[in-house]
N, C-alpha and C positions, 0 to 999 in steps of 0.2 A: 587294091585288095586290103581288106581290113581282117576279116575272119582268119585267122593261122597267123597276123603278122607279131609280130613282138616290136616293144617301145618299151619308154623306161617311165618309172610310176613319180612325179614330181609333186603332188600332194603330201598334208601334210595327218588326213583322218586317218589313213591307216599309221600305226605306228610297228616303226622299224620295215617298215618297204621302201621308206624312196628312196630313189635314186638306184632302185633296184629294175630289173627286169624283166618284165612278164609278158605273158602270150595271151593273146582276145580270142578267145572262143564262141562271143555274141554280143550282141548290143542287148541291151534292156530298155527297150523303146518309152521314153518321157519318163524313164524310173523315176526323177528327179521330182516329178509333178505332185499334188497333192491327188490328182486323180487316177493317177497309176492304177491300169488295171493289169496284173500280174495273168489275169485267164485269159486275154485276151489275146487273138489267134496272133499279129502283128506285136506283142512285145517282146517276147523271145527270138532273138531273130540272129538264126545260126551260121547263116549262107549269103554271100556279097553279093549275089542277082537279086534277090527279097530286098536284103538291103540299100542297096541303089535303086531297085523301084519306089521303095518306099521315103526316098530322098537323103539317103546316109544318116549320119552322124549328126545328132545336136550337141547344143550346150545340155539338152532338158536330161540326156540320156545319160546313163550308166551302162558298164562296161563288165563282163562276166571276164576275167582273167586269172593266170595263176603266176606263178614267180617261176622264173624259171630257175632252173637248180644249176651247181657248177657241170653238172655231166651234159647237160642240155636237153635234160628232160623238164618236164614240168611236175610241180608239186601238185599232190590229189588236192590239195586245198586250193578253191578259188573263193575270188574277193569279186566285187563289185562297186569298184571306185568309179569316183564322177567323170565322165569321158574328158573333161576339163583336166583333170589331174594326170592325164598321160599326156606322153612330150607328142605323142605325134597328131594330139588335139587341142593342143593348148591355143593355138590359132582361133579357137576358141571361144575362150573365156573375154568378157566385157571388160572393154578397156577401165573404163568407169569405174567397173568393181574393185582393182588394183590398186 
């Protein structure tokens, strides 16, 4: 299950998140790509059956999340870090690039 799960944010583009807490609300399918297309029916993708039909998680993707707060709710503000900068995708990232 990815949709609902929470991880911790180990990137370094947002600043003042890592190492913090947040909850995935969608994937951003190839956000990463130069040809991201944001209307298209498959890049918003909010539910873990879509999403494992459609092959889970890349490196290419981004990740709709918000910080979770001390009470265990989530903050109305979400972010959209590179699936790479959360721990529980960091498996990831290309050894190479490191």
């Amino acid at each position: 299950m990815v949709i609902g799960s929470s991880t911790t944010y180990l990137g370094n583009e947002i600043p003042g998140l890592r190492g913090q807490k947040v909850r995935i609300f969608a994937v951003l399918r190839g956000g990463l790509r130069p040809d991201a297309n944001p209307d298209a029916d498959d890049y918003y993708v909010n539910d873990n059956e879509t999403l494992a039909r459609l092959g889970g998680v890349t490196a290419e993707d981004c990740i709709d999340a918000a910080p979770i707060l001390p009470d265990g709710t989530t903050s109305f503000v979400h972010l959209d870090p590179r699936a790479i900068d959360l721990e529980c995708f960091a498996h990831l990232r290309n050894p190479s690039a490191q």
